[in-house]
ZADOKOL-946472 format. One line per field, with one value per residue: residue in three letters; chain; x, y, z of N, C-alpha, C, O in turn. Coordinates in pm, 1 decimal, always signed. Last residue first. Example, Ala and Ser with C-alpha at 12.3 -4.5 7.8 and 13.67 -1.06 7.14 Angstrom:
2
drenke = (SER;ALA) $
pagu = (A;A) $
n_X = (+1285.0;+1319.0) $
n_Y = (-225.0;-569.0) $
n_Z = (+708.0;+780.0) $
ca_X = (+1367.0;+1230.0) $
ca_Y = (-106.0;-450.0) $
ca_Z = (+714.0;+780.0) $
c_X = (+1290.0;+1320.0) $
c_Y = (+3.0;-330.0) $
c_Z = (+787.0;+780.0) $
o_X = (+1340.9;+1423.6) $
o_Y = (+113.8;-331.9) $
o_Z = (+803.9;+846.5) $
This chain:
138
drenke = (UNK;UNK;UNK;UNK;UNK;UNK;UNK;UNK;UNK;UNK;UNK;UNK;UNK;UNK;UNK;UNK;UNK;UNK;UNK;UNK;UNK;UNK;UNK;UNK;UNK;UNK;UNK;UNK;UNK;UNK;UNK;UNK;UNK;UNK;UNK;UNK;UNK;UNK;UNK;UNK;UNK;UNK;UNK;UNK;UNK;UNK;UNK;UNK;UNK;UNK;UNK;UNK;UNK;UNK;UNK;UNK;UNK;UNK;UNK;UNK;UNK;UNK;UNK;UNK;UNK;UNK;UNK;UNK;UNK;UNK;UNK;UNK;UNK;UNK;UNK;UNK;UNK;UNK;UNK;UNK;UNK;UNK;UNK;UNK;UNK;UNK;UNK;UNK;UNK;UNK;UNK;UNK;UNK;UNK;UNK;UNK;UNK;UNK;UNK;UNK;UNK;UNK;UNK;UNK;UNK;UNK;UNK;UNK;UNK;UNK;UNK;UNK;UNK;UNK;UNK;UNK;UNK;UNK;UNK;UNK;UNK;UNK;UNK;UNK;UNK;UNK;UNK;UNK;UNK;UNK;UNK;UNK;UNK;UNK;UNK;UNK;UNK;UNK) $
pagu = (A;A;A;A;A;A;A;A;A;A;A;A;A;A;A;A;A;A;A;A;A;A;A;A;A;A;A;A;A;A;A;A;A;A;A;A;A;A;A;A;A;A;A;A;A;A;A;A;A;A;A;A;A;A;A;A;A;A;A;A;A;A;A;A;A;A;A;A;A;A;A;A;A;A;A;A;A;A;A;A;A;A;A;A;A;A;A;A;A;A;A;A;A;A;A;A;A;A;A;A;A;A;A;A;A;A;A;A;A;A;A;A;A;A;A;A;A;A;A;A;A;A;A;A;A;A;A;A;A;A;A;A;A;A;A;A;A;A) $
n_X = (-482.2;-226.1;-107.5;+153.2;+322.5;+507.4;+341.5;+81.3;+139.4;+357.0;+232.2;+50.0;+241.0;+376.1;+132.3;+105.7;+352.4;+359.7;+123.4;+192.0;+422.8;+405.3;+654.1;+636.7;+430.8;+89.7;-130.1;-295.0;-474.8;-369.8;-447.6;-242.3;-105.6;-64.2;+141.4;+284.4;+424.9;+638.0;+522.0;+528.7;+776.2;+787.8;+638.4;+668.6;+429.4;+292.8;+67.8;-64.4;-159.4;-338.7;-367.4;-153.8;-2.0;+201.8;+228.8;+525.7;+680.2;+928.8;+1225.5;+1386.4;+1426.2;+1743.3;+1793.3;+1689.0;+1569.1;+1305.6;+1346.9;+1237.8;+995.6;+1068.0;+1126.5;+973.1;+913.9;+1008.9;+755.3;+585.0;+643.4;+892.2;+1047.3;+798.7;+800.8;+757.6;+563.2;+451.9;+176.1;+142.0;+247.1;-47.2;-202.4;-159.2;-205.1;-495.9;-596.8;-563.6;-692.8;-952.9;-1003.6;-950.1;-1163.4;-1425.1;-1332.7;-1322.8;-1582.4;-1481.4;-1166.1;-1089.0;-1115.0;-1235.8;-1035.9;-993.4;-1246.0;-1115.3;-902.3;-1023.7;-1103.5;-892.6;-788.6;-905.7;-683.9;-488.7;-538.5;-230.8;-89.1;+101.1;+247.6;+327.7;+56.2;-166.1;-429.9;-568.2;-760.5;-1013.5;-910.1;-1134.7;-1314.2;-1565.9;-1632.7;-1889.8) $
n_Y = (+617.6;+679.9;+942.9;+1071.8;+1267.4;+1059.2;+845.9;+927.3;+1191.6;+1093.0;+900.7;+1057.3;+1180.7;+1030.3;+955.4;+1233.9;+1237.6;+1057.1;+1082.7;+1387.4;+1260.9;+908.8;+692.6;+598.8;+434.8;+422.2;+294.7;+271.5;+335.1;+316.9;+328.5;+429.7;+341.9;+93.4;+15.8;-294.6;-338.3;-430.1;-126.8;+185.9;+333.9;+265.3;+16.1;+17.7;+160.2;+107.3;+174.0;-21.3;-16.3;-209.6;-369.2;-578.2;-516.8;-457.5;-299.5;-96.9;+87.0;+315.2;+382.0;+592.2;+806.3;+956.9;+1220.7;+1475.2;+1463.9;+1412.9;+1195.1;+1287.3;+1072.0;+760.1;+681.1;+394.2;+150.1;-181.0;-410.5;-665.5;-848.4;-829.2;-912.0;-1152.2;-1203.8;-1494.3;-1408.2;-1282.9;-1240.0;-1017.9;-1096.6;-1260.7;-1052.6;-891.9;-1127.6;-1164.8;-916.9;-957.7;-1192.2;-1102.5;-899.4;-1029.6;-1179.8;-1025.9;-886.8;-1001.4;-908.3;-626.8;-521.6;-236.8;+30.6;+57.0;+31.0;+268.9;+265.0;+101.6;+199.7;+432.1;+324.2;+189.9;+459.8;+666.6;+628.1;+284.0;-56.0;-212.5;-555.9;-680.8;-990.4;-1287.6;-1387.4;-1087.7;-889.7;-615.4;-411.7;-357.3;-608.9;-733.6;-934.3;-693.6;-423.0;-392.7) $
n_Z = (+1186.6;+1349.9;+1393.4;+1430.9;+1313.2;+1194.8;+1105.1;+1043.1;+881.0;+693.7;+555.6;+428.6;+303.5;+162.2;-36.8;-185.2;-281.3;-486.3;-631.6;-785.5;-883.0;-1018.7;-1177.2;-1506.9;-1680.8;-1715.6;-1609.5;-1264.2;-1041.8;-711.0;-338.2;-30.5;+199.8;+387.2;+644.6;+884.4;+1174.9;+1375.7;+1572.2;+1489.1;+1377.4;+1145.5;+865.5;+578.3;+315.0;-52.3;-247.5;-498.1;-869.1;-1134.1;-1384.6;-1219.7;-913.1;-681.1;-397.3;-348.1;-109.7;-17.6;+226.5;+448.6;+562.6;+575.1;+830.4;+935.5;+1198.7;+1096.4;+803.5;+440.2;+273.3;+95.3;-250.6;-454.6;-501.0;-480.7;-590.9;-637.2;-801.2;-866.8;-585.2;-437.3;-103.7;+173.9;+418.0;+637.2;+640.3;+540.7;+258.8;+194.8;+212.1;-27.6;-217.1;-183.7;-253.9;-508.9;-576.7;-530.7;-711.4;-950.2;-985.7;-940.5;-1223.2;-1489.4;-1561.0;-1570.1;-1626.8;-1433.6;-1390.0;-1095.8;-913.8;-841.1;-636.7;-478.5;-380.0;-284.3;-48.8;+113.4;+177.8;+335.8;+599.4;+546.9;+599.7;+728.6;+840.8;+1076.7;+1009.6;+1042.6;+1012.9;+1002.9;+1011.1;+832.0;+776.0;+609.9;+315.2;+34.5;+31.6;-41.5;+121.7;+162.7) $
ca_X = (-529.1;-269.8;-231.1;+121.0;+249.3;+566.2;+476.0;+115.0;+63.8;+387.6;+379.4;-32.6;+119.9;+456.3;+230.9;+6.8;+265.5;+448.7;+124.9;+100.3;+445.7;+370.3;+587.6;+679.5;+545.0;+204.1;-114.9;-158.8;-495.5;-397.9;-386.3;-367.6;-140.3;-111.3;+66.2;+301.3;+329.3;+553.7;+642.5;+447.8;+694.0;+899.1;+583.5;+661.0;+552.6;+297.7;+190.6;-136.6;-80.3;-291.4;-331.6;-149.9;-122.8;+161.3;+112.0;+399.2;+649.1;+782.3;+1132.9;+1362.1;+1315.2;+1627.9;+1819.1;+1775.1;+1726.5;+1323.1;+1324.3;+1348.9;+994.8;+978.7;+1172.7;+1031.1;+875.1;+1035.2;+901.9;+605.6;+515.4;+836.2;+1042.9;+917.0;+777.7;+869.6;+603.3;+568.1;+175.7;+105.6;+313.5;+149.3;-210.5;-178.7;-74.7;-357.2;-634.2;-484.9;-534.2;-910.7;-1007.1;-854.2;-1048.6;-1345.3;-1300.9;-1212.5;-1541.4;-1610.5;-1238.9;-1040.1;-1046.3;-1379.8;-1122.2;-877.0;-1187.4;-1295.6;-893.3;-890.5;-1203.4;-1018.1;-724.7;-911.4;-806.3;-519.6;-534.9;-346.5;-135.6;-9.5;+262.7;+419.5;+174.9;-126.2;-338.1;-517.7;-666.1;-946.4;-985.4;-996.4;-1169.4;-1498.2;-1444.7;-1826.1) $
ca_Y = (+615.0;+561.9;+967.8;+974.2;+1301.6;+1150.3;+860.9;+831.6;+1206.0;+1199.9;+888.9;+983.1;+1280.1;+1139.4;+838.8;+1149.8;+1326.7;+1053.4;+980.5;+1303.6;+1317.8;+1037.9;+717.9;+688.3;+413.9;+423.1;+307.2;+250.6;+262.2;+405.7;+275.8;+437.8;+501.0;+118.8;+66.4;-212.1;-267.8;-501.5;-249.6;+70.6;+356.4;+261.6;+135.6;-81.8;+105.6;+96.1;+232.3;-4.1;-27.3;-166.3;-245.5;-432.0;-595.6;-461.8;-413.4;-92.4;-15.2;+275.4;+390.5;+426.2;+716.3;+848.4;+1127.8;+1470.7;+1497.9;+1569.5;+1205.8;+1292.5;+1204.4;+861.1;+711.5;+578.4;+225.6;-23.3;-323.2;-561.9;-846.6;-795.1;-727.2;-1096.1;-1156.6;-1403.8;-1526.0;-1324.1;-1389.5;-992.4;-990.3;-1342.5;-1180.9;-839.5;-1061.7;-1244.4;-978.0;-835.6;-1203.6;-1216.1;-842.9;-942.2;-1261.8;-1107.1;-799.8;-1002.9;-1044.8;-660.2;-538.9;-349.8;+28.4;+83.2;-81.8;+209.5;+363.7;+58.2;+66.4;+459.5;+381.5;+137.7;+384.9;+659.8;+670.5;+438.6;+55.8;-153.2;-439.9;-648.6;-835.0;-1165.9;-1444.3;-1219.0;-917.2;-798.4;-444.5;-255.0;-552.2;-653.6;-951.1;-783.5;-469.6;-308.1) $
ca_Z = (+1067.9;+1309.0;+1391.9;+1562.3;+1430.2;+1296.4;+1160.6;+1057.8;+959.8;+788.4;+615.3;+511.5;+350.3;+243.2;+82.6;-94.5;-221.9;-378.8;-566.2;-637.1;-812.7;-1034.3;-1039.5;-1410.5;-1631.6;-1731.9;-1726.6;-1354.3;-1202.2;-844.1;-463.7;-134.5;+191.1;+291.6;+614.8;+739.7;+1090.6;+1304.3;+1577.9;+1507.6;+1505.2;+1217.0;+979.2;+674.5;+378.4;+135.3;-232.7;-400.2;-732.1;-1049.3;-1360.8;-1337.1;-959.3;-837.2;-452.2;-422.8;-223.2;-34.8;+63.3;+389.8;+667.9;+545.6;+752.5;+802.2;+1203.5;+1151.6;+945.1;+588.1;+324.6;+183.3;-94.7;-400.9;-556.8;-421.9;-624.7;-452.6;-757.2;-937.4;-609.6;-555.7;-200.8;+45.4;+315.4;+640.6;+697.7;+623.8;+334.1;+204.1;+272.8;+90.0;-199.2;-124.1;-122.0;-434.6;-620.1;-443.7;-549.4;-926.2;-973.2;-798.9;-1047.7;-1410.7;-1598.3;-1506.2;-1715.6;-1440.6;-1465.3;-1226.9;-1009.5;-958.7;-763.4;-547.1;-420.5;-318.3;-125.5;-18.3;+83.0;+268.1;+563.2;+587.8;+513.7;+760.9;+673.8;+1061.6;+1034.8;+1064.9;+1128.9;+967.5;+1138.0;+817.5;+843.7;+673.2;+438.2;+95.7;+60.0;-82.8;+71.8;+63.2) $
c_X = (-584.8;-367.2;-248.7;-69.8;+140.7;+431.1;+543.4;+274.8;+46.6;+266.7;+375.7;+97.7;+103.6;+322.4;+281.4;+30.4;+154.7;+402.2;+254.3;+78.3;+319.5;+402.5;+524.7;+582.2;+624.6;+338.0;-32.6;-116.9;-368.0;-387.7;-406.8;-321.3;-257.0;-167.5;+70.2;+172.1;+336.6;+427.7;+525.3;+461.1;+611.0;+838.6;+761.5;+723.4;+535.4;+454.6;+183.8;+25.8;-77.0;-219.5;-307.7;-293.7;-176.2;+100.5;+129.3;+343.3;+528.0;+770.6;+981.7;+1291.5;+1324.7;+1529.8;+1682.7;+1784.8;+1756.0;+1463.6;+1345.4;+1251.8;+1117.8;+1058.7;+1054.0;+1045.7;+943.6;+1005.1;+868.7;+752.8;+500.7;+664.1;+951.6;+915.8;+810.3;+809.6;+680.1;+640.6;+363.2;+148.2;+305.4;+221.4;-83.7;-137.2;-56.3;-244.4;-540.4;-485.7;-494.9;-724.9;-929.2;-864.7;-950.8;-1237.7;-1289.6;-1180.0;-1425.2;-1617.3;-1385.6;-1230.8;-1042.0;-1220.8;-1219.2;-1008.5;-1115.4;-1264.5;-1001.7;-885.5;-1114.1;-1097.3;-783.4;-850.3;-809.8;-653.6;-537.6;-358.9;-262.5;-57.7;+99.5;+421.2;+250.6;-24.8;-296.8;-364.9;-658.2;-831.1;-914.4;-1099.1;-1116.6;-1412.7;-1453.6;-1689.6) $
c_Y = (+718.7;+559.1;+808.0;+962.1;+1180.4;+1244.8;+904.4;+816.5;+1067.9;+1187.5;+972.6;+915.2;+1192.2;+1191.6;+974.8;+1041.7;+1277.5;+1111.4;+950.5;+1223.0;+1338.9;+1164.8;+875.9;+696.8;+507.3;+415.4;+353.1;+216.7;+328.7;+287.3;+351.0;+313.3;+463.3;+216.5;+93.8;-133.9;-242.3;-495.4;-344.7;-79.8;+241.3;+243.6;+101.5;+54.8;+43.5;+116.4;+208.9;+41.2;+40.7;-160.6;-159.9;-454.3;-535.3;-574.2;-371.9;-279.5;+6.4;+170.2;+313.7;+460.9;+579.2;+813.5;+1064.3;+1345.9;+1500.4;+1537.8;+1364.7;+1285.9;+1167.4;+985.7;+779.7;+590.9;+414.0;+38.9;-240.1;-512.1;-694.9;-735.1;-693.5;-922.7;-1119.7;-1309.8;-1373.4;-1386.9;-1355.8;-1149.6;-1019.0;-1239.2;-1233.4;-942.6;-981.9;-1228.3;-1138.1;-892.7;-1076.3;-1226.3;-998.3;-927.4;-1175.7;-1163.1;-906.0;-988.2;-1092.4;-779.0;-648.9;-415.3;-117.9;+43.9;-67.1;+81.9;+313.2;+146.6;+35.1;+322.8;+442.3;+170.1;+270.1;+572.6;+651.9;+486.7;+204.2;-73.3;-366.6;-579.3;-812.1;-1088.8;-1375.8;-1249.1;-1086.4;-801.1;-588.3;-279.0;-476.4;-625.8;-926.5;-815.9;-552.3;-363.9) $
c_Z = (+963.3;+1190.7;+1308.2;+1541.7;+1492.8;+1340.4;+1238.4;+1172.2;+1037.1;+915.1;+749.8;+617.4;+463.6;+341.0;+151.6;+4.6;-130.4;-294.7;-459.0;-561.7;-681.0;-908.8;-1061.6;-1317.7;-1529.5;-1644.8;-1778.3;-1472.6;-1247.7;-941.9;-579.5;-269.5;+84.9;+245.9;+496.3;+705.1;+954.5;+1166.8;+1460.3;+1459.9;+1567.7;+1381.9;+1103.0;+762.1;+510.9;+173.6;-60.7;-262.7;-619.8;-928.1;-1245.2;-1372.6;-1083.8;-888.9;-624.5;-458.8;-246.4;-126.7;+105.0;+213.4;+539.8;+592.0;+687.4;+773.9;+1065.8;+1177.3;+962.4;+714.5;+438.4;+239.7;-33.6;-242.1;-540.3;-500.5;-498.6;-469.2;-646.2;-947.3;-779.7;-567.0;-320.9;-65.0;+235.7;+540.2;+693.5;+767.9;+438.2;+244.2;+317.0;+223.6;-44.2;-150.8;-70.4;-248.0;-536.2;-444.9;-469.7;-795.0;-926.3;-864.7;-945.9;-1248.7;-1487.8;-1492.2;-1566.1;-1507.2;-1509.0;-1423.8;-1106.4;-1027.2;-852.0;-651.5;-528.1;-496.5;-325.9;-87.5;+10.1;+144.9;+434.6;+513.1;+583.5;+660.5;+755.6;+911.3;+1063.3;+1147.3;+1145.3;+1092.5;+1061.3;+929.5;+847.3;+690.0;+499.2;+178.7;+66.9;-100.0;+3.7;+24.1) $
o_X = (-623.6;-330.2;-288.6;-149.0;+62.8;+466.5;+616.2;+285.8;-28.5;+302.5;+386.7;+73.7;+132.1;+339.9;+186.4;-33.2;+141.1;+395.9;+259.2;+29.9;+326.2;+395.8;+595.3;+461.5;+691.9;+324.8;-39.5;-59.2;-362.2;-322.6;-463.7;-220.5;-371.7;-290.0;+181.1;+71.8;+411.1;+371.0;+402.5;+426.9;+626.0;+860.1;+821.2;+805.5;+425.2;+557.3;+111.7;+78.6;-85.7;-201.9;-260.3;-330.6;-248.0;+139.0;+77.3;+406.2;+445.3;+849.3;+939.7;+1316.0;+1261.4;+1550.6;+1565.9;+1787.0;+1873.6;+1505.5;+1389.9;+1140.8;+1116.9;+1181.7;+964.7;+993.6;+944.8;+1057.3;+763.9;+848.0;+397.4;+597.3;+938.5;+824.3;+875.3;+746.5;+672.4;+758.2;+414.7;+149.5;+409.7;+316.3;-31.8;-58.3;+34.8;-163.7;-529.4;-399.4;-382.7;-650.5;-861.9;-759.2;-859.7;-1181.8;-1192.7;-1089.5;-1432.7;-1671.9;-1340.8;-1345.1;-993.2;-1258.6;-1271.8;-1049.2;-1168.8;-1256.3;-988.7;-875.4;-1159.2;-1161.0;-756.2;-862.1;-700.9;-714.4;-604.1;-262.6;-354.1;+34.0;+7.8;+481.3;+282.5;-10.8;-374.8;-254.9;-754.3;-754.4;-791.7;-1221.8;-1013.7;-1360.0;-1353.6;-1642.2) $
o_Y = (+680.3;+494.8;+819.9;+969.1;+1200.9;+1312.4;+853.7;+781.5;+1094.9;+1175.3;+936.6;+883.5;+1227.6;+1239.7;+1030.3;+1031.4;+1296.7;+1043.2;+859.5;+1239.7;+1323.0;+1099.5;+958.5;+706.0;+433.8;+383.5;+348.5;+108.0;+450.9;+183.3;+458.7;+245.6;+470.5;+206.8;+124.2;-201.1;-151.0;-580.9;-341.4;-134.3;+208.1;+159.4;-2.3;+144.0;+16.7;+100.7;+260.6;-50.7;+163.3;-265.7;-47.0;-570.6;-436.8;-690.2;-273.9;-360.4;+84.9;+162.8;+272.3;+542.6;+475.5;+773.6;+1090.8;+1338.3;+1534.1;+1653.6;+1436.0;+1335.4;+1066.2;+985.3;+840.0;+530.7;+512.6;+10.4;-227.2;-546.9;-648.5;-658.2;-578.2;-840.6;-1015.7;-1385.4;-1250.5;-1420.4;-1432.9;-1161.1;-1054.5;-1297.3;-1246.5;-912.8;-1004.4;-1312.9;-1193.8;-899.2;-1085.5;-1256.0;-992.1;-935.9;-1226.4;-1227.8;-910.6;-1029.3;-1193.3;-799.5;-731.3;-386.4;-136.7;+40.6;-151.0;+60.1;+305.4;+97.9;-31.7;+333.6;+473.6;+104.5;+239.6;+611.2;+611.8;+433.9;+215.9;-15.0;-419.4;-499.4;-894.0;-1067.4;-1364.2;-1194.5;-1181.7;-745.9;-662.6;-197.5;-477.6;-615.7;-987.2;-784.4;-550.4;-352.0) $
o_Z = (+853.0;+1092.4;+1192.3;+1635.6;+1585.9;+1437.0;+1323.8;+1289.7;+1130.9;+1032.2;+867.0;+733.9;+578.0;+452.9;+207.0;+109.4;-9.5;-192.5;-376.3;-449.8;-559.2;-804.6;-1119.4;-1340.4;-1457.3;-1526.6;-1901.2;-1475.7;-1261.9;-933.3;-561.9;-289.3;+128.9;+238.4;+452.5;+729.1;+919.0;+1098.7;+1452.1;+1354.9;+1685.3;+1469.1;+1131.4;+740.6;+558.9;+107.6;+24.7;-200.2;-626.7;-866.4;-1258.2;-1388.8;-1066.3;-903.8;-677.7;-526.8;-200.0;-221.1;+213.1;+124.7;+559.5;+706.6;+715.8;+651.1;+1052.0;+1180.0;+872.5;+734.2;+508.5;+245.1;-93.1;-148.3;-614.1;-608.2;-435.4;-399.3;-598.0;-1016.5;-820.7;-560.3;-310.1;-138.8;+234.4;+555.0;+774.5;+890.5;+492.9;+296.8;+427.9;+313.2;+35.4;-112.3;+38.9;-160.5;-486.6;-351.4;-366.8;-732.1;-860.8;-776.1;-870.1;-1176.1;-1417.7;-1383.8;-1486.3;-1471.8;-1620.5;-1540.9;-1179.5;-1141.3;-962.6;-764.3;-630.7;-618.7;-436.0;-169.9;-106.1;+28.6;+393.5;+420.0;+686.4;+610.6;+818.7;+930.3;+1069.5;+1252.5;+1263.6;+1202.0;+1062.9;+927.7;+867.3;+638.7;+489.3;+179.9;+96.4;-206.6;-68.1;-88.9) $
């Protein structure tokens, strides 16, 4: 079912893990991407994923910050979220506090416009939270 995306990619770095539901997430946005195009697109997401996971540099054009995550329980920051931009689509992660080395991948979305959507914050915070602070890996 992944073609080259995968559950989890253990590179030289890091580790990338998808959360429940986040390739299914992935196969969805793709019904958006022209039929001619999909292995060129699953192979180009599947090495962005890749060069994170290996440690290599990323441009903030390719992998912006996208929005903050949800307060720690004392009030402060837990940081922000990025995003795999791959247009049309993006795939909203962060790099895990709890789990040394980790970056996790809440979901992706077909992206046709310009403002971050409020579900889609909603949904990272979600999988943040249940990830983070109650300690549920996937």
């Amino acid at each position: 079912m992944n073609d080259n995306i995968k559950d989890e990619v253990e590179g030289k770095r890091y580790r990338v893990v998808h959360c429940v539901g986040a390739l299914e997430s992935f196969f969805e946005a793709l019904r958006h991407v022209e039929a001619r195009k999909l292995q060129t697109f699953k192979r180009g997401m599947a090495q962005q994923i890749q060069r994170l996971a290996d440690g290599h540099r990323v441009s903030r054009e390719n992998f912006p910050k996208e929005g903050e995550l949800p307060k720690k329980r004392n009030g402060k920051s837990a940081g922000y979220f990025f995003a795999f931009k791959r247009m049309p689509i993006r795939g909203y992660c962060w790099q895990s506090e709890c789990h040394p080395d980790t970056w996790f991948i809440s979901h992706y979305v077909f992206k046709d416009y310009q403002k971050l959507k409020a579900k889609d914050v909603d949904r990272v915070a979600h999988n943040w939270i249940r990830i983070e602070v109650d300690g549920d890996e996937r």
